[in-house]
N, C-alpha and C positions, 0 to 999 in steps of 0.2 A: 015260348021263344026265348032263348038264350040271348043277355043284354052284351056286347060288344066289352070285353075288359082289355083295354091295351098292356101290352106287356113291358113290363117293370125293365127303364133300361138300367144294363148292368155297370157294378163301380168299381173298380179297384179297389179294394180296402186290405190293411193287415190287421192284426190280431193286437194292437193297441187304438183300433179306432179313427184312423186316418184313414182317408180318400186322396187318391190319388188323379190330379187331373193335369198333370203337368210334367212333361217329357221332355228331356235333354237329349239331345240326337249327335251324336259324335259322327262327323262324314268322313274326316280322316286326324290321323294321328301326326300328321306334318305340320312344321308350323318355319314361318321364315325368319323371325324374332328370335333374340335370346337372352331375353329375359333374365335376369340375374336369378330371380326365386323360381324360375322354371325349368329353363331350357339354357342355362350360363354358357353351355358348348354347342350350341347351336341343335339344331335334330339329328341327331343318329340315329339311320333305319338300322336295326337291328331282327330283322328278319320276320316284321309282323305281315299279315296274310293282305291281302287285295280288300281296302276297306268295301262296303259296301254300296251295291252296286244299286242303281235309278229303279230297279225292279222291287229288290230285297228291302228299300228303303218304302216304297208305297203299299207294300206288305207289312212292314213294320206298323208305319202309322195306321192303316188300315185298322190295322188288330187293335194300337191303342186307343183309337176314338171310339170304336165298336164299343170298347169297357169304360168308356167317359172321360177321355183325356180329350181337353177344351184348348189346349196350349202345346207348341212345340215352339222348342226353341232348339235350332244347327249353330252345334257348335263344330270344334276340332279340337285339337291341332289350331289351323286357321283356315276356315272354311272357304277361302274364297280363293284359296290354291285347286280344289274342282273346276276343271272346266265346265263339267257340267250343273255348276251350282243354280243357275237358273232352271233349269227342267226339274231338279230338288225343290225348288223354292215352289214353281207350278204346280207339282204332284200333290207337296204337303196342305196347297192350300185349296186342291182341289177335292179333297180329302172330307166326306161328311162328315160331320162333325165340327171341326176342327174351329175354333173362333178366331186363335189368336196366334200367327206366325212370326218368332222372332228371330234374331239371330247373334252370334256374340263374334266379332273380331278385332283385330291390331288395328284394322283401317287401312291397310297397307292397299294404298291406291284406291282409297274410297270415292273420292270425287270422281272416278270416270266408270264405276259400279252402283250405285247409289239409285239410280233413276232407273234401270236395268231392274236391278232388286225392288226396289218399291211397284213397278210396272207389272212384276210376278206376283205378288201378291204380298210383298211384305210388310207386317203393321206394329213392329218396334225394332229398334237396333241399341243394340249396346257397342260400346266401343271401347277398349283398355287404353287409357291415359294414365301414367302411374306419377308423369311430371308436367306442368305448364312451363317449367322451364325448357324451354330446346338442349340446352348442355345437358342438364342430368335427364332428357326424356332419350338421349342419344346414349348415355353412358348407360340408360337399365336396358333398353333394348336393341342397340347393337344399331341404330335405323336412325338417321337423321331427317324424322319427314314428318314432326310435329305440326307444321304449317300445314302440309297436304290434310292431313287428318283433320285439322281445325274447321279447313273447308268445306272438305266433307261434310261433317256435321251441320254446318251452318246451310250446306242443302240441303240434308235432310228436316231440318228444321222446316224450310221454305217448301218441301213438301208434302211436310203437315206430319211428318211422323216422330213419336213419340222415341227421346232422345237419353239412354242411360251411359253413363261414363263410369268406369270402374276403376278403380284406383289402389291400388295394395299396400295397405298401411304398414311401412315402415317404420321401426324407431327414429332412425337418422336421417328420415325425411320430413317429421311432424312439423320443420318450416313453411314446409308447401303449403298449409291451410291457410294462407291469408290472400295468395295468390288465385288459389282457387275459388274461396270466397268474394274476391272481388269480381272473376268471371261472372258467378256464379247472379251475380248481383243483376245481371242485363243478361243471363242467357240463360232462356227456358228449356234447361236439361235439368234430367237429376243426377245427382256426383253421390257415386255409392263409393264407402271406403271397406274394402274388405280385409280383418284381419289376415294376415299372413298363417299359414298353416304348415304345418310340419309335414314333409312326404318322408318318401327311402332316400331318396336320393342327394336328402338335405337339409340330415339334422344339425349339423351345425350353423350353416346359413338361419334355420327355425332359432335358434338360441341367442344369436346376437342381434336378429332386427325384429323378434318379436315384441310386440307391445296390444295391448286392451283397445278395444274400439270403444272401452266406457273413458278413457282421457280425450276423446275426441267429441263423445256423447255430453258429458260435463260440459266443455266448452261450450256446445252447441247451448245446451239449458240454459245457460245464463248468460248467453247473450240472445236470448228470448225466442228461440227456435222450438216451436211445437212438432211431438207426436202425433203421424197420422196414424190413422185405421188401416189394415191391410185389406185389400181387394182380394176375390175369392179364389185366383189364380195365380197371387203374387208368390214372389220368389220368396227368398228367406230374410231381407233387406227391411229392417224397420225405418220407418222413412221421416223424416221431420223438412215441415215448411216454417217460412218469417215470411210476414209481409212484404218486407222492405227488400226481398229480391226473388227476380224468375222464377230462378233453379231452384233447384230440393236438394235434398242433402239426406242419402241410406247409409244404415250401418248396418253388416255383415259380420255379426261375433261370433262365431261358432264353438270358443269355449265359453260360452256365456250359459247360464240355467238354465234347462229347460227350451237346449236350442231348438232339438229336435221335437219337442213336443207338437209343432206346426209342418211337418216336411209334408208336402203335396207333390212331389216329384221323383223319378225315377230316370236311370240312364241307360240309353243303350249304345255300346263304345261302338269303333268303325267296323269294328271285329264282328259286330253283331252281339255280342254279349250283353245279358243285361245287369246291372250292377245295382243291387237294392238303397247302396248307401256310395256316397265316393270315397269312404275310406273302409269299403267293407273290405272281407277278406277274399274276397274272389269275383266273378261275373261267370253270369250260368250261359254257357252256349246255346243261342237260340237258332244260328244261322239255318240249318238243316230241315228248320219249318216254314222256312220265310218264301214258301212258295202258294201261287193260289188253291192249291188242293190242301192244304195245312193249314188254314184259318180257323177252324175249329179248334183245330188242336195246339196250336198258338196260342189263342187268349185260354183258354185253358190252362196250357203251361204258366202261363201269366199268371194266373190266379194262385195257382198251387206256389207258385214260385214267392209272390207278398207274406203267406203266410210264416218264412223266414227271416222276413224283417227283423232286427232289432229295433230295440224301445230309442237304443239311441248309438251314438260314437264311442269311440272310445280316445279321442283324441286325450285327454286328459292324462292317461295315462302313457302316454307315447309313443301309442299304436295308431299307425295311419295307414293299416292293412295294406291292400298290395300296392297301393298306386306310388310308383317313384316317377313322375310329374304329372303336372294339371293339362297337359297337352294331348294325357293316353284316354280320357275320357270327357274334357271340356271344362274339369272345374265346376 
């Protein structure tokens, strides 16, 4: 009698030894903010295809969970311009596998989506704050509704969910940390700072408000803020606690050593394409499999398709391959 051997489930991996369990889902390329480091002219459709669609999206994840992907996270554009973001938010989370369903926006009208999204199945949110001052939170993104977004937050907190604020480290904003840090003091979110990154569309914006997220890392050190551990699905964000308040405190360096040596994630824009790296140099069309008789040959393609990975970016040398803003695949 032949003894029962379960079969070995499959992982994403490339040809330097990383696993992949974490997916960036781009639902569309629109966003209503404009950003100064992003979108300063607001969105221009410039003739991209009908993102994808409630069916092509549950094929998508379907395939990623099948090869071990424990984490999505819908991004945009700004995701919550879908009418149909809810039946998104149901499919992904109805999805076997799948542990951990996030999502990233501006917040634009959070308070009256919030309790919607958490009722689908939502189990973290991130939200872009780049100022706690209302004047310069109006002058980067064009939106005077820092208060609305406040709110928001503060029920999602009171719903029990797990609360990130992203923040883009500018040079001529490094005032902001004291403001932040006294939020930060009484309210249980984490405030990620993400270096600024160079796209196409904006290298000379990358030249004059670029700066290290190590002048921000120093600070933190000595005024007695610890290094956490990363969890086996976190993003790229090393994260430091203090006692003496709530919130956390992430930094995002991407010109830092050895950033890439940890990436656990992979994107697929609204296009369908999937993008090995966000500053790779292309995204391979997957759309034309993203049906239920192509699942086979999906994660398939998936597989052959990691083995292109690069080891790392090439941000360094001032290559930010195709992407000319964080809007055309989520950042």
């Amino acid at each position: 009698m032949t003894s029962y051997q379960p079969i070995p489930l499959q992982t994403l991996h490339d040809n330097h030894g990383r696993r992949f369990t974490y997916l960036r889902l781009s639902i569309t390329d629109v966003c209503n903010f404009r950003c100064h480091y992003c979108l300063p002219n607001g969105y221009q459709g410039d003739g991209e295809p009908e993102p994808l669609s409630l069916e092509e999206i549950q094929q998508t994840v379907t395939a990623f969970a099948a090869l071990g992907t424990r984490k999505v996270r819908i991004t945009g554009g700004e995701p919550s311009l879908r009418r149909d973001l809810i039946e998104i938010l149901q499919v992904v989370t109805a999805t076997a596998g799948i542990e951990q369903l996030a999502i990233t926006t501006n917040g634009y009208k959070l308070p009256q989506h919030i309790d919607s999204w958490a009722a689908a199945g939502l189990s973290q949110l991130n939200v872009s704050i780049d100022s706690l001052d209302a004047r310069v939170f109006k002058a980067i993104t064009g939106h005077d509704r820092l208060r609305e977004i406040l709110s928001g937050i503060e029920r999602a907190l009171e719903l029990e969910l797990p609360v990130k604020v992203n923040a883009v480290l500018l040079r001529d904003q490094l005032d902001q940390l004291p403001q932040f840090l006294a939020w930060l003091r009484h309210t249980p979110v984490t405030l990620r700072f993400i270096e600024l990154m160079q796209t196409g569309s904006q290298p000379d914006y990358f030249k004059r408000h670029h700066i290290s997220g190590d002048v921000i890392r120093q600070q933190l050190l000595q005024q007695g803020w610890q290094a956490l551990p990363r969890g086996p699905h976190a993003g790229p964000a090393q994260e430091y606690q203090h006692q003496e308040y709530a919130g956390r405190i992430g930094l995002i360096m991407p010109y830092s050593p050895n950033f890439c040596s940890s990436c656990n994630r992979l994107r697929i824009s609204a296009a369908g394409k999937l993008h090995l790296c966000l500053f790779g140099e292309q995204g391979y069309d997957l759309r034309h499999l993203l049906h239920p008789q192509h699942q086979a040959e999906l994660q398939q393609r998936l597989q052959q398709l990691l083995q292109l990975k690069a080891s790392g970016h090439d941000l360094h040398q001032g290559n930010s391959g195709a992407i000319r803003h964080f809007a055309m695949i989520g950042g």
